[in-house]
C-alpha positions, 0 to 999 in steps of 0.5 A: 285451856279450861273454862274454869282456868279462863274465868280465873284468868280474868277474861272479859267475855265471861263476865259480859256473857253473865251480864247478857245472861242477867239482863237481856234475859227475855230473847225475841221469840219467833216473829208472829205469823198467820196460818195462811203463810203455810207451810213455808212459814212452818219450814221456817219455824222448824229450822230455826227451832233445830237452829235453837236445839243445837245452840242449846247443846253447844252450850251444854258442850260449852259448861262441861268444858268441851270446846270442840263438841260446842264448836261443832253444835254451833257450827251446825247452827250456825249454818242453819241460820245463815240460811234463814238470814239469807232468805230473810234479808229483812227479818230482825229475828234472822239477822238476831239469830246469825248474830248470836250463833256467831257471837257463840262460836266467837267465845268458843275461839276465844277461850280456845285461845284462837283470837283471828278466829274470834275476831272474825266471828265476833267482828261478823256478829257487831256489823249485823248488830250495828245495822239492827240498832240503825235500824231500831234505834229506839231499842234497847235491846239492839243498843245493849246487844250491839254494845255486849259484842262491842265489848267482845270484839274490843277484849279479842282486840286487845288481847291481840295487842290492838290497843287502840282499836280496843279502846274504840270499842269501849268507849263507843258502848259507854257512849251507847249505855249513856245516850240509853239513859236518857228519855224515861226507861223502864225498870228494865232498860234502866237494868241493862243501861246499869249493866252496860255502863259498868261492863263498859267501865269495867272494859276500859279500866281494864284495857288501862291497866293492861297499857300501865303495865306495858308500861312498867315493863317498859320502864324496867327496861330503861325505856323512859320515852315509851314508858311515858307515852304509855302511862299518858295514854292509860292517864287518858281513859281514865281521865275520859272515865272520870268526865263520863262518870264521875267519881268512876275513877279517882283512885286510877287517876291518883295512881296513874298521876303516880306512875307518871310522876316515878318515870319523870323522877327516874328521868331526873326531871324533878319539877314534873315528878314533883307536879304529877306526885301532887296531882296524886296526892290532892286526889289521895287526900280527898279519897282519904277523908271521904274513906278514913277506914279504907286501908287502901285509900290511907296507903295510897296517900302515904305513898304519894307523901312518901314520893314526894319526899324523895323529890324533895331529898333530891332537891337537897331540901331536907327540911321539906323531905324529913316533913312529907316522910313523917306525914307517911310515918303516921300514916304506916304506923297506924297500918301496921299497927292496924295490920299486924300480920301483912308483909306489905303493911310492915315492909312500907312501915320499915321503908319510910322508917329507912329512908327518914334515916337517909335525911338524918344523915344528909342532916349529919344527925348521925343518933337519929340515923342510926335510930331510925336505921335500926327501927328499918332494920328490926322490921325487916330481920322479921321479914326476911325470917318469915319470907326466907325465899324472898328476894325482896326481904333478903334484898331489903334486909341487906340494905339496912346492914349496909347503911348501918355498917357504913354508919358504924364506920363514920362513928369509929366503931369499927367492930360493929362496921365489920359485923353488919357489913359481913352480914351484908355480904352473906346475903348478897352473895346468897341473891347471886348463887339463886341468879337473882342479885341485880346491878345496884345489889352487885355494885354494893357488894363490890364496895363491901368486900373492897372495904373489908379487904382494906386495912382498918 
């Protein structure tokens, strides 16, 4: 895999690396010594500068793309400072140097996909950090290098699916970046705290959303139990985000409060649903006022009202879901209208517009049913044209023939029944020669052709 594939896959260590590139620019040099220590010291000196030479020419190795080059440089040097730690057992700047060779040769397995070979390096390299800041607590230096390798260590972790190991490490450097804020920094390590406190941030919102989206599988799946316990668990670092920071993550808490609240509505257990949906909303609307041109912050709301809508159509309180479903009405028009060209704005605005029709016909209010259907039905016609290999929009477009052929045929207009619903078969059936029809499209179609088979 190449560095440029890994940085665009979004891995962590990359973005660390820059923040130790920008922040802890100034290295320790080479520790003062007199002329008298001799030639030993000279010695000393001349390894640990073809220690440096070497680590340059891994990193050269490194930007070309070269990972074996780089491993074998680093590897060269690495030797060459593990001899100098061992003969130094009490030099900082050979204990700095071993770390740091490892902390080279950790990434290297890292972007060669090697992650037990990047979690012994990068494992090695936080123990000689961890004693380096003991022992200089009242360094900044030490407690952002310790917490760079935290980071590290915790990404490989994670990638290797020790989750709990990998929030370990991400919160322990968040600890350190805010006991770094306290006394009087200079501009400096006020810097690195800064940076420190962001990559930590940055590490556990990612670790969050990489345990929400286990969870999503596992609620694909029908594995309701696991599916909640993981959202709780990503629920919990944001939650502990949010103590730490405020402000830091209102918008992953909203979202998780969501995620949460779609496993308690699949589980039938509406009171929950209904709870955790309003958790997401209260947070929704703050972010909403505070960020009124904020296109994500106006969605975000109206999928929460849009949600508990649902919960209230499912209570059979009609009144209350035909309420929160114009609320998100308002709310997707003016996003359509604003975005005139995103799927996603038209496919949200064609939704609410299809399931407000479902209440008008829970309401036996058959007009605006078919009203509202049709206002669905038109967006997603539009959809379904531009996006014609789409599932989605196929998938979209016949649900919106299937109520309004089935609408049609309350009403007696038998000829309009036949032909929406004829439509809604072409469809389905086009989703079942591309293997892409799904149980519920399945059961539907089933229905649909049994009804015009039958006798009008």
């Amino acid at each position: 895999m190449s560095i440029g594939s890994w940085v665009a896959a979004g891995a962590v260590a990359l973005f660390i690396l820059a923040g130790m590139v920008a922040c802890v620019s100034k290295r320790r040099t080479a520790e003062p010594h007199s002329a008298g220590q001799g030639a030993a010291s000279q010695t000393i000196e001349a390894q640990r500068d073809l220690g440096k030479r070497l680590d340059a020419l891994g990193g050269e190795a490194l930007k070309a793309s070269d990972l074996s080059a780089a491993k074998a440089r680093y590897e060269e040097s690495l030797r060459i400072f593990q001899k100098l730690a061992q003969q130094n057992p009490t030099s900082a700047q050979a204990q700095d140097d071993l770390s740091s060779s490892l902390g080279k040769l950790g990434v290297v397995a890292l972007i060669a996909g090697d992650l037990p070979a990047a979690n012994a390096r990068f494992a090695e390299s936080v123990s000689i950090r961890q004693k380096l800041a003991q022992a200089i607590p009242t360094s900044h230096e030490a407690q952002g290098d310790l917490c760079f390798d935290l980071l590290l260590l915790g990404d490989v972790e994670m990638r290797a699916g020790d989750l709990p190991s990998a929030r370990a490490r991400f919160e322990q450097c968040l600890g350190i970046s805010q006991t770094l804020a306290q006394g009087n920094p200079t501009s400096e390590e006020r810097d690195l705290r800064i940076t420190l406190e962001r990559n930590s941030v940055e590490a556990l919102r990612g670790l969050s959303i990489h345990i929400n989206t286990l969870g999503k599988v596992a609620m694909g799946e029908g594995d309701l139990s696991t599916a909640k316990a993981t959202f709780e668990e990503g629920l919990s670092i944001f939650q502990k985000l949010a103590q730490a920071i405020p402000n830091s993550a209102e918008r992953d808490l909203a979202i998780s409060f969501e995620r949460l609240g779609d496993v308690a509505l699949l589980a039938g257990d509406l009171p929950t649903a209904r709870a955790r949906f309003g958790q997401s909303l209260d947070i929704g609307q703050k972010l909403a006022q505070e960020n009124p041109s904020s296109d994500d912050a106006q969605r975000d709301l109206g999928v929460s009202l849009e949600r508990l809508g649902e919960v209230a159509m499912l209570a059979d309180d009609l009144p209350a879901a035909k309420a929160r479903y114009e609320e998100s009405l308002r709310i997707f028009q003016k996003l359509a209208q604003q975005n005139p060209t995103s799927d996603d704005a038209q496919r949200d605005l064609s939704l609410i517009l299809f399931k407000l029709g479902e209440v008008a016909v829970q309401a036996g209010d058959l007009r605006t049913a078919k009203a509202r259907f049709e206002q669905s039905l038109g967006i997603r016609q539009k959809l379904a044209q531009q996006n014609p290999t789409s599932d989605d929009a196929q998938r979209d477009l016949s649900l919106s023939l299937f109520k309004l052929g089935s609408l049609a045929g309350l009403t007696g207009d038998l000829p309009a029944a036949k032909a929406r619903l004829e439509e809604c078969v072409s469809i389905l059936k086009m989703l079942a020669e591309r293997g892409t029809i799904t149980p519920s499209d399945r059961e539907i179609l089933d229905q649909v052709e049994i009804a015009l088979q039958s006798p009008p």
